[in-house]
MIFIVO-331343 format. One record per atom (N, C-alpha, C): residue number from 1; residue in one letter; atom name; x, y, z. Coordinates in nm, 4 decimals. Each point is the difference from the previous one (the first is absolute). Last residue first. Layout:
REM MIFIVO-331343
node k: NUM r: A a: CA px: X py: Y pz: Z;
...
END
This chain:
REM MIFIVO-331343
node k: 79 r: X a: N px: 5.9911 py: 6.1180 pz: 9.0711;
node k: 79 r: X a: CA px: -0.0644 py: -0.0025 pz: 0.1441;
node k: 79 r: X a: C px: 0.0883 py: 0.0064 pz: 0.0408;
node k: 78 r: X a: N px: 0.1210 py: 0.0084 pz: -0.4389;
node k: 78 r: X a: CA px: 0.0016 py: 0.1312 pz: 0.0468;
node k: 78 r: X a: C px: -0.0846 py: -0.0196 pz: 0.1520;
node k: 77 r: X a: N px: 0.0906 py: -0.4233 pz: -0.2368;
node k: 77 r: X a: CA px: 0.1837 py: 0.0470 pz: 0.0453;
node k: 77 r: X a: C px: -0.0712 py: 0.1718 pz: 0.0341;
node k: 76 r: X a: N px: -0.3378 py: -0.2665 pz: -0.1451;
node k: 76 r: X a: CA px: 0.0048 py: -0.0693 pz: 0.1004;
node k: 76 r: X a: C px: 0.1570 py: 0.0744 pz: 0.0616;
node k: 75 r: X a: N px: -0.1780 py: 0.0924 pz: -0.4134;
node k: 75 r: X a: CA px: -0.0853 py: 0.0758 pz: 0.1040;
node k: 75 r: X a: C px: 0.0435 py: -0.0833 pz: 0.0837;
node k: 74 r: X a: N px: 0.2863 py: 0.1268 pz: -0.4022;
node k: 74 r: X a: CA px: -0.0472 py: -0.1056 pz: 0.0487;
node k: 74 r: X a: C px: -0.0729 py: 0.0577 pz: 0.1299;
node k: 73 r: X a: N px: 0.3097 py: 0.2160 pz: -0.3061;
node k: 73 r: X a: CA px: -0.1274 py: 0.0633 pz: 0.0018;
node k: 73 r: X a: C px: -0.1541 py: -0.1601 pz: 0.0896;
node k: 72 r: X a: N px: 0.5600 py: 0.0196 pz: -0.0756;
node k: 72 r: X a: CA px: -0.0257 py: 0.0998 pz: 0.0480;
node k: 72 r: X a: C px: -0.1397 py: 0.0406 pz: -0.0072;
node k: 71 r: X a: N px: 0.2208 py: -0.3989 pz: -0.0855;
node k: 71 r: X a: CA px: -0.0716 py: 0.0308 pz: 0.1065;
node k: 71 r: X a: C px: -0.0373 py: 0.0836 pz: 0.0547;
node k: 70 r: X a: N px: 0.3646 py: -0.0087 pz: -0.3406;
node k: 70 r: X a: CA px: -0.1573 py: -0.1367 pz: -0.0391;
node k: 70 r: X a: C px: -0.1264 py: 0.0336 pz: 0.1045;
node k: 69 r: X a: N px: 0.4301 py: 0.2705 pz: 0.0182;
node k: 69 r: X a: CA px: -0.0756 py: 0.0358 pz: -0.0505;
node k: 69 r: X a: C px: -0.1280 py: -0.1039 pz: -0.0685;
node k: 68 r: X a: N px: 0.3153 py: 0.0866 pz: 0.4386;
node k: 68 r: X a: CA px: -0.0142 py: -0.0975 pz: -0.1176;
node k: 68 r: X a: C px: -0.1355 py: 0.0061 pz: -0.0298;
node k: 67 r: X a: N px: 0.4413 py: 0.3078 pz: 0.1491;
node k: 67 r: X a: CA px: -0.1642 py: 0.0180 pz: -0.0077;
node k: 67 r: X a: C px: -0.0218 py: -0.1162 pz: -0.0965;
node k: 66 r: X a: N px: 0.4281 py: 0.2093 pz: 0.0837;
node k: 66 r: X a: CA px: -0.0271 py: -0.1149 pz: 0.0479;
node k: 66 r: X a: C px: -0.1267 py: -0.0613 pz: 0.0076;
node k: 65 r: X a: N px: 0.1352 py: 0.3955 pz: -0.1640;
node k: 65 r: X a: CA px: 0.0911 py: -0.0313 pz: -0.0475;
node k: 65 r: X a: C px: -0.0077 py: -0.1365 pz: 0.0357;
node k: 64 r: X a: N px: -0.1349 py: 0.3205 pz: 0.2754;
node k: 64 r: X a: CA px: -0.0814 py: 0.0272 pz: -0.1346;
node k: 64 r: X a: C px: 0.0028 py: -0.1134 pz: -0.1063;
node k: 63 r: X a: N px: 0.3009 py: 0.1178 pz: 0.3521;
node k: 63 r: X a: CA px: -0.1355 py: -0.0638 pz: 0.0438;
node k: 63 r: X a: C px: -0.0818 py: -0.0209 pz: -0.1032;
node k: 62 r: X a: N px: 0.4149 py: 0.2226 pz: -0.0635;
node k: 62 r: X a: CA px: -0.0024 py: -0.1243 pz: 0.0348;
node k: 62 r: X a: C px: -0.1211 py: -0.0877 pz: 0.0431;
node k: 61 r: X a: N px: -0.0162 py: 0.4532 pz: -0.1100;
node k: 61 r: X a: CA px: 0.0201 py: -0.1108 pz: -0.0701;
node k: 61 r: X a: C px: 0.0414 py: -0.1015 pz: 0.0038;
node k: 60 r: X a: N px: -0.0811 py: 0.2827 pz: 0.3712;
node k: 60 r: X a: CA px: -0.1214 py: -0.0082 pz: -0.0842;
node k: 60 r: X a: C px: 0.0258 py: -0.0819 pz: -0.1346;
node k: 59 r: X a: N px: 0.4230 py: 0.1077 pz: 0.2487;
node k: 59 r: X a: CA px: -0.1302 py: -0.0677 pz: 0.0575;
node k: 59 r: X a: C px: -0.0925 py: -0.0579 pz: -0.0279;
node k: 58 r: X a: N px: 0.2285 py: 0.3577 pz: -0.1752;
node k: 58 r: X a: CA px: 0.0901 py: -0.1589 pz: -0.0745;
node k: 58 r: X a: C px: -0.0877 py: -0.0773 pz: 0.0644;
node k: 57 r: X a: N px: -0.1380 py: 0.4369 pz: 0.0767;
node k: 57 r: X a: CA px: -0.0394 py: -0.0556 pz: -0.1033;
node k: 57 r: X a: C px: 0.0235 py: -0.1209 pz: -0.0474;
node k: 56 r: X a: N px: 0.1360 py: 0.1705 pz: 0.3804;
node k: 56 r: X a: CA px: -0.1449 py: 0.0003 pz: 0.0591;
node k: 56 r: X a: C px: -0.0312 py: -0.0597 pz: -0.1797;
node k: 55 r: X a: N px: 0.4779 py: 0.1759 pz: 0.0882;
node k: 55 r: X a: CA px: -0.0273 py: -0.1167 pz: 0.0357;
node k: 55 r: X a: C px: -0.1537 py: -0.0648 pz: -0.0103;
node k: 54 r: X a: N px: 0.0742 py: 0.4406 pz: -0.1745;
node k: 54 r: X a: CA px: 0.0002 py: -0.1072 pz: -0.0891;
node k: 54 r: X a: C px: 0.0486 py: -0.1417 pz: 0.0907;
node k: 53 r: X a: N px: -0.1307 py: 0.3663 pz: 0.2261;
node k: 53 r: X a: CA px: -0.0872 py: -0.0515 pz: -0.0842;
node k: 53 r: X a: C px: -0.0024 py: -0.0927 pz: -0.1086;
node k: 52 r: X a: N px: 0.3171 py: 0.1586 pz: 0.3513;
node k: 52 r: X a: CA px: -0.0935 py: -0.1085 pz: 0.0603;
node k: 52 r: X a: C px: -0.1217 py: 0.0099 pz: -0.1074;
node k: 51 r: X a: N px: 0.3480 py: 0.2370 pz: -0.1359;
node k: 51 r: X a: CA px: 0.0480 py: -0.1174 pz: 0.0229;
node k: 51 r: X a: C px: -0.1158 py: -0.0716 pz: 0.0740;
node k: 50 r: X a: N px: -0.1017 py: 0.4176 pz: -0.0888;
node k: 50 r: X a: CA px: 0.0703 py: -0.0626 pz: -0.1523;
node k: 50 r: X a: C px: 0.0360 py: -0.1678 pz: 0.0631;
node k: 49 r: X a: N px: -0.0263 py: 0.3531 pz: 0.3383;
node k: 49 r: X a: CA px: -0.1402 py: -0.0385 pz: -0.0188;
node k: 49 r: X a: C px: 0.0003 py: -0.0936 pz: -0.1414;
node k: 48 r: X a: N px: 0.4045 py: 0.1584 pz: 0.1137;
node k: 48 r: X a: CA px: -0.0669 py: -0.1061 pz: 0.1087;
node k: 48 r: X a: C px: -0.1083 py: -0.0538 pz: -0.0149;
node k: 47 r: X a: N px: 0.1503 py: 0.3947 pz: -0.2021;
node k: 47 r: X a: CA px: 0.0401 py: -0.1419 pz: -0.0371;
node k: 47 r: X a: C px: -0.0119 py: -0.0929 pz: 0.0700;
node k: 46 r: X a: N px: -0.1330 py: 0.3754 pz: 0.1404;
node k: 46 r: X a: CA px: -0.0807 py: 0.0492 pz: -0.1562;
node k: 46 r: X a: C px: 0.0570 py: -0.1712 pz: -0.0464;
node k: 45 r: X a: N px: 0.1746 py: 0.1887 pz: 0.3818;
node k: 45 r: X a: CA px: -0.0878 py: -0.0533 pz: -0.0231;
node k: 45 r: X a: C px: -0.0797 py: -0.0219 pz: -0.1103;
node k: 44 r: X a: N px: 0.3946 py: 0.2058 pz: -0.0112;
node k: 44 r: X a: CA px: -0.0120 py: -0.1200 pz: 0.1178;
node k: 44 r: X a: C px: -0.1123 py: -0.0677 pz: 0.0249;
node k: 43 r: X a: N px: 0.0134 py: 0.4630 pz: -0.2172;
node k: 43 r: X a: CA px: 0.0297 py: -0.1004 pz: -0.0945;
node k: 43 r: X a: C px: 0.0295 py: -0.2083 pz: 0.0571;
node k: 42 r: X a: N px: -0.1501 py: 0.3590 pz: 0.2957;
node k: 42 r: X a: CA px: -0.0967 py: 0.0380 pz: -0.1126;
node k: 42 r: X a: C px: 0.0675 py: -0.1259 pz: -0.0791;
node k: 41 r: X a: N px: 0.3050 py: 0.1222 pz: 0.3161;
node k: 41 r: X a: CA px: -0.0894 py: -0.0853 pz: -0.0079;
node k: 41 r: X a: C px: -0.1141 py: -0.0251 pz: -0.0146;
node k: 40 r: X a: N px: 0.3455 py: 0.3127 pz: -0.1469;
node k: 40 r: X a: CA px: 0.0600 py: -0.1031 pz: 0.0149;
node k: 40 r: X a: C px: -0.0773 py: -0.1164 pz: 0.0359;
node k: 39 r: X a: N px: -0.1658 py: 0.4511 pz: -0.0875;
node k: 39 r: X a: CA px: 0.0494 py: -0.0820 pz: -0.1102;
node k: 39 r: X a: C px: 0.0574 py: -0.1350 pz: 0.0341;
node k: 38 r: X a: N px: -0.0218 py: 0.2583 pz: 0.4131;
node k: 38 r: X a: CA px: -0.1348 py: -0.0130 pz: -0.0796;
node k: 38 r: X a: C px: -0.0194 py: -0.0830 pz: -0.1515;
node k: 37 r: X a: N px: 0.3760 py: 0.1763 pz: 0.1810;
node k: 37 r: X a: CA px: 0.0078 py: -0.1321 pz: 0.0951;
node k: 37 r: X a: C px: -0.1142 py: -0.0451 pz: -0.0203;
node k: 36 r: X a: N px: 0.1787 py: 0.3958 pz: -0.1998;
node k: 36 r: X a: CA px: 0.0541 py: -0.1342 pz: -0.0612;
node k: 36 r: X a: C px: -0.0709 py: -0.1213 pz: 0.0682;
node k: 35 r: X a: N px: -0.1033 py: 0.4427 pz: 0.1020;
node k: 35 r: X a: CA px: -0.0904 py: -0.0536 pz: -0.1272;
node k: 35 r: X a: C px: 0.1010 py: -0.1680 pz: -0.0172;
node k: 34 r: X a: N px: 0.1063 py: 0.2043 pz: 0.4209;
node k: 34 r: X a: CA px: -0.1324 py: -0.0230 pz: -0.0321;
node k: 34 r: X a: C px: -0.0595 py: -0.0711 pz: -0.1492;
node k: 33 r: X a: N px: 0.3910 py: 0.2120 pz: 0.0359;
node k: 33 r: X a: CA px: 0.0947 py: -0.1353 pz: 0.0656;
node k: 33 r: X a: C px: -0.1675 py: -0.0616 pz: 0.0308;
node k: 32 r: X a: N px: 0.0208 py: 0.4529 pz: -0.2296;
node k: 32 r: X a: CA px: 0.0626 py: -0.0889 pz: -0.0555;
node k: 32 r: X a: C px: -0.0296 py: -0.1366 pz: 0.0592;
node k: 31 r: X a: N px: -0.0798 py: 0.3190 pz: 0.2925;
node k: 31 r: X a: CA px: -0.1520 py: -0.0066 pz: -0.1396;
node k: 31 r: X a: C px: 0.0693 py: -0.1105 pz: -0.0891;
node k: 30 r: X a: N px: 0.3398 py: 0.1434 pz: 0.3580;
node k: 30 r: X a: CA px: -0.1333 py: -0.0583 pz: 0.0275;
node k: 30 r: X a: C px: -0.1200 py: -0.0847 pz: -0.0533;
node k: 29 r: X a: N px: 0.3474 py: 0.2967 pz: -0.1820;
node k: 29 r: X a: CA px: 0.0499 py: -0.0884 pz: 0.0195;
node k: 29 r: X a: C px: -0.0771 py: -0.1126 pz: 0.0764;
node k: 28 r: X a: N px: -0.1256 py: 0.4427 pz: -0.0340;
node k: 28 r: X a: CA px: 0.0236 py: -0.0661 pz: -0.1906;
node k: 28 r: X a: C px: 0.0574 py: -0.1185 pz: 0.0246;
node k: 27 r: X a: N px: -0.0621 py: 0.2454 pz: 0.3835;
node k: 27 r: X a: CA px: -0.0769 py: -0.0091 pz: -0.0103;
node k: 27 r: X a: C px: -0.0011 py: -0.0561 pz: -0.1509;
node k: 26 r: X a: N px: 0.3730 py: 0.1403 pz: 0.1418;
node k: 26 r: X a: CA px: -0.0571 py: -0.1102 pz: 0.1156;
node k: 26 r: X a: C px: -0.0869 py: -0.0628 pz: -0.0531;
node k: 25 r: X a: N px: 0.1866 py: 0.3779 pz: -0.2169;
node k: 25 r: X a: CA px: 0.0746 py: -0.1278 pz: -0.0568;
node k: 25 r: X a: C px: -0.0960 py: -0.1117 pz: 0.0757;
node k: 24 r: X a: N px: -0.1130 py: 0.4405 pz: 0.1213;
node k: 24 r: X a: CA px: -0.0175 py: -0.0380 pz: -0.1295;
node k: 24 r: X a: C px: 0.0034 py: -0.1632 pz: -0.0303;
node k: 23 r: X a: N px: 0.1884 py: 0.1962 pz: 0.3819;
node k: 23 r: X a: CA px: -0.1322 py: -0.0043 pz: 0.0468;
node k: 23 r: X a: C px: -0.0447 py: -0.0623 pz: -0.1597;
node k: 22 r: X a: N px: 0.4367 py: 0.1621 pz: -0.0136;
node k: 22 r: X a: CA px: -0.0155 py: -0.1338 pz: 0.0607;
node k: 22 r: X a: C px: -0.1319 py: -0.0077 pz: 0.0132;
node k: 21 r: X a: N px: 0.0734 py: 0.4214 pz: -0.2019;
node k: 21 r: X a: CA px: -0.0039 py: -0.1431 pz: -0.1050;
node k: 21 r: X a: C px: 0.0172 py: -0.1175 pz: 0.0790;
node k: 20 r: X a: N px: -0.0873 py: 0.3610 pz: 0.3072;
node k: 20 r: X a: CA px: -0.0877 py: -0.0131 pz: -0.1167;
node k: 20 r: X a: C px: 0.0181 py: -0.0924 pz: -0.0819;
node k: 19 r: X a: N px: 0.3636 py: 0.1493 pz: 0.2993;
node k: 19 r: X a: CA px: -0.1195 py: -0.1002 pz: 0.0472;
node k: 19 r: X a: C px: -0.1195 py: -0.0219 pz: -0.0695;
node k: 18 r: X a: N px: 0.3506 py: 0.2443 pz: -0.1863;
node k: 18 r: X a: CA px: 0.0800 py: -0.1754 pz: 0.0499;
node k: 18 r: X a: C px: -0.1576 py: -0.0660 pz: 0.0852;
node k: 17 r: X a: N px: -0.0331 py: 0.4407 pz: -0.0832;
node k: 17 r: X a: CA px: -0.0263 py: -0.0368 pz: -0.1610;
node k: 17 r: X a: C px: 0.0213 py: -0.1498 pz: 0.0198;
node k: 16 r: X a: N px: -0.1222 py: 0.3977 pz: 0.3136;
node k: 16 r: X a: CA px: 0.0814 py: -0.1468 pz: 0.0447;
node k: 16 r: X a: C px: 0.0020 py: -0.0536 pz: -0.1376;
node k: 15 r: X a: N px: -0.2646 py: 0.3866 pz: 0.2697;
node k: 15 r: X a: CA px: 0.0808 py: 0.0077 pz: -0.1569;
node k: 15 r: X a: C px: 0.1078 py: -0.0862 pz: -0.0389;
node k: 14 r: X a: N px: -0.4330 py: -0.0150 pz: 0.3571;
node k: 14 r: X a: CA px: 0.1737 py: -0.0079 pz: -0.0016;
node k: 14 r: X a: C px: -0.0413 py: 0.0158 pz: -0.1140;
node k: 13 r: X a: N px: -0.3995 py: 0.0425 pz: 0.1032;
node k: 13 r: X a: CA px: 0.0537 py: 0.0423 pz: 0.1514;
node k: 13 r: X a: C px: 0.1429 py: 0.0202 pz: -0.0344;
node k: 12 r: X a: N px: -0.3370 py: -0.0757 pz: -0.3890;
node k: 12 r: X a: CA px: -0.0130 py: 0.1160 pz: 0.0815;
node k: 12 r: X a: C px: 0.0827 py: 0.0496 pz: 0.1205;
node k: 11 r: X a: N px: 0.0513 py: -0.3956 pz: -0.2732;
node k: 11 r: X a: CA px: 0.0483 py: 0.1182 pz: -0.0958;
node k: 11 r: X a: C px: -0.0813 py: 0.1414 pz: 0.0689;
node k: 10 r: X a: N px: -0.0513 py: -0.4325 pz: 0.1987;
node k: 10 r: X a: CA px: 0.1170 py: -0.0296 pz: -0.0199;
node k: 10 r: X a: C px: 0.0448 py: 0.1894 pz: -0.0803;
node k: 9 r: X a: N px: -0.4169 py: -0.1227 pz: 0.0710;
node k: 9 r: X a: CA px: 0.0584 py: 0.0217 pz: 0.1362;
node k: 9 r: X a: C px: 0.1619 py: 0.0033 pz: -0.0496;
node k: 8 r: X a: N px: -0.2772 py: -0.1512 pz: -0.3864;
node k: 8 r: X a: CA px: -0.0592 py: 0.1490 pz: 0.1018;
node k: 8 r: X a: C px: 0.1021 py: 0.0362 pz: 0.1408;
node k: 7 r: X a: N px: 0.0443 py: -0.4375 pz: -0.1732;
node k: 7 r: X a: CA px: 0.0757 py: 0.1042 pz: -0.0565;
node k: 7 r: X a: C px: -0.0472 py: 0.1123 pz: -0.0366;
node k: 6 r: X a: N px: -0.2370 py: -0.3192 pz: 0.2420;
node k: 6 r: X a: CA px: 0.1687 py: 0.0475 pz: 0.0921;
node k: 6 r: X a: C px: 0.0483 py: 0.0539 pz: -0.0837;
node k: 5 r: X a: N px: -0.4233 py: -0.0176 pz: -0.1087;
node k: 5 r: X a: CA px: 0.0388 py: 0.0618 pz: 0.1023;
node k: 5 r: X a: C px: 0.0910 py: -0.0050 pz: 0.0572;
node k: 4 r: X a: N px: -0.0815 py: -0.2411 pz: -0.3819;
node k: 4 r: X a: CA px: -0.0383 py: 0.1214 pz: -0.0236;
node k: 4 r: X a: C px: 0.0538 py: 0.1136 pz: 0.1271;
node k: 3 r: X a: N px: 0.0094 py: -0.5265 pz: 0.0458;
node k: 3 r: X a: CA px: 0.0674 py: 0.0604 pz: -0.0702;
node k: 3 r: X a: C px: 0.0024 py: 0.1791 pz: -0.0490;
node k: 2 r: X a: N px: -0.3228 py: -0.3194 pz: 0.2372;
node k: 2 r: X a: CA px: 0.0801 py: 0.0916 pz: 0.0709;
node k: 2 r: X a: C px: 0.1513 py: 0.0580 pz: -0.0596;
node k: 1 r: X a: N px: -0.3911 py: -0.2374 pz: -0.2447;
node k: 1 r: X a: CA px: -0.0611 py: 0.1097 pz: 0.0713;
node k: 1 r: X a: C px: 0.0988 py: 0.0662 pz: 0.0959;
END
C-alpha cells in the first residue's frame, strides 16, 4: 500500500531516475528477503512437526509392541 505512493511521489516531485530505481530496487529487495524468510520457516516447521510425529509413532509402537496380549481381555487386569 505504500509502495504506489512513493513512486507516485517519487515521479511527481524529482525526475531522479537514480532515485526511482533505488526506491524500486529497496522495495523488491525487501519483498524478496520477506518471501524468503517466510518459505524459510513454513518449511522449518513443517519438519519439525514430521519429526515429533514420527518420534510419537515409534513410541506408540513400541508400546504396542509390548502389549501382553494373553491378558489383554481378562476382567480382573481392565479394573
Amino acid at each position: 500500500m505504500i509502495f504506489p505512493k512513493v513512486l507516485l511521489d517519487q515521479l511527481m516531485n524529482t525526475n531522479d531516475i537514480f532515485k526511482l530505481l533505488q526506491t524500486v530496487l529497496l522495495f523488491s529487495l525487501g519483498i524478496f528477503i520477506g518471501q524468503t524468510a517466510s518459505s524459510f520457516l513454513q518449511n522449518e516447521a513443517f519438519y519439525r512437526r514430521r519429526i515429533v510425529l514420527e518420534k510419537f509413532q515409534h513410541d506408540l509402537c513400541d508400546h504396542l509392541s509390548e502389549v501382553d496380549c494373553t491378558n489383554l481381555e481378562d476382567p480382573k487386569l481392565l479394573i
